[in-house]
C-alpha atoms as one frame of an Amber mdcrd trajectory, in Angstrom:
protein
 194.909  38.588 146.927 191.481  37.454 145.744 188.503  39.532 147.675 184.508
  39.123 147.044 182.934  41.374 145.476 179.387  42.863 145.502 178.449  43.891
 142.009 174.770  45.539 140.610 174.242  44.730 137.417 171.851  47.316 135.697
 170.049  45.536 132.936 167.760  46.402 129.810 166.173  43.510 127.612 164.244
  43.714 124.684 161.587  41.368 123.849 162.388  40.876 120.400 164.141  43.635
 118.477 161.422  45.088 116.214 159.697  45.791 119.472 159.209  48.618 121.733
 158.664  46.917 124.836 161.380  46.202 127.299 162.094  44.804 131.033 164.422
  46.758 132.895 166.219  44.783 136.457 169.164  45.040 138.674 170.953  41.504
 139.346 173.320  41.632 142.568 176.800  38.988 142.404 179.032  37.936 144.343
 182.619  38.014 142.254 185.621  36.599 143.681 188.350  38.255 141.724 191.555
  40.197 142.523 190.921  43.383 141.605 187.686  46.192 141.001 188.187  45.796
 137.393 188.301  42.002 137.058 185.471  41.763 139.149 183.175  44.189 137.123
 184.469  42.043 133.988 183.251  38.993 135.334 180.093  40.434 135.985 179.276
  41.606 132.831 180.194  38.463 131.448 177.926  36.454 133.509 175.384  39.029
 133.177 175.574  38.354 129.223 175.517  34.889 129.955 171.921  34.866 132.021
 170.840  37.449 129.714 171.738  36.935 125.963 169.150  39.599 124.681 170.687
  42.162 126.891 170.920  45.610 125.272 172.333  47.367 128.086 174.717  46.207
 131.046 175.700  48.596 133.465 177.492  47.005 136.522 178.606  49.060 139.812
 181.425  47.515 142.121 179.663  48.583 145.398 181.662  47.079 148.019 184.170
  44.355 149.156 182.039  41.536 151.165 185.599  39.681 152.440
């Protein structure tokens, strides 16, 4: 059974990387996917996909929306 999910997506991005400096954001989705797991996969993925210079992805599952 396929459920929406709400997923944070911690994210760190680095200008360029000889630099120091570096934005730090949380990105909220909506997955639908069948499970936790799938749904944190797909956000990650899209997260990379919005954010190619992405050093650090940390997503959180928080809830099921429906």
């Amino acid at each position: 059974m396929v459920h929406t999910y709400e997923v944070f997506v911690d994210i760190v991005e680095f200008d360029n990387p000889t630099s120091n400096h570096f934005e730090r954001g949380t990105t909220r989705y909506e997955i639908n996917a069948e499970s936790r797991e799938r749904a944190d996969g797909m956000a990650i993925y899209q997260a990379r996909q919005e954010h190619p210079q992405a050093t650090e992805i940390d997503p959180r599952v928080t809830r099921i929306i429906k």
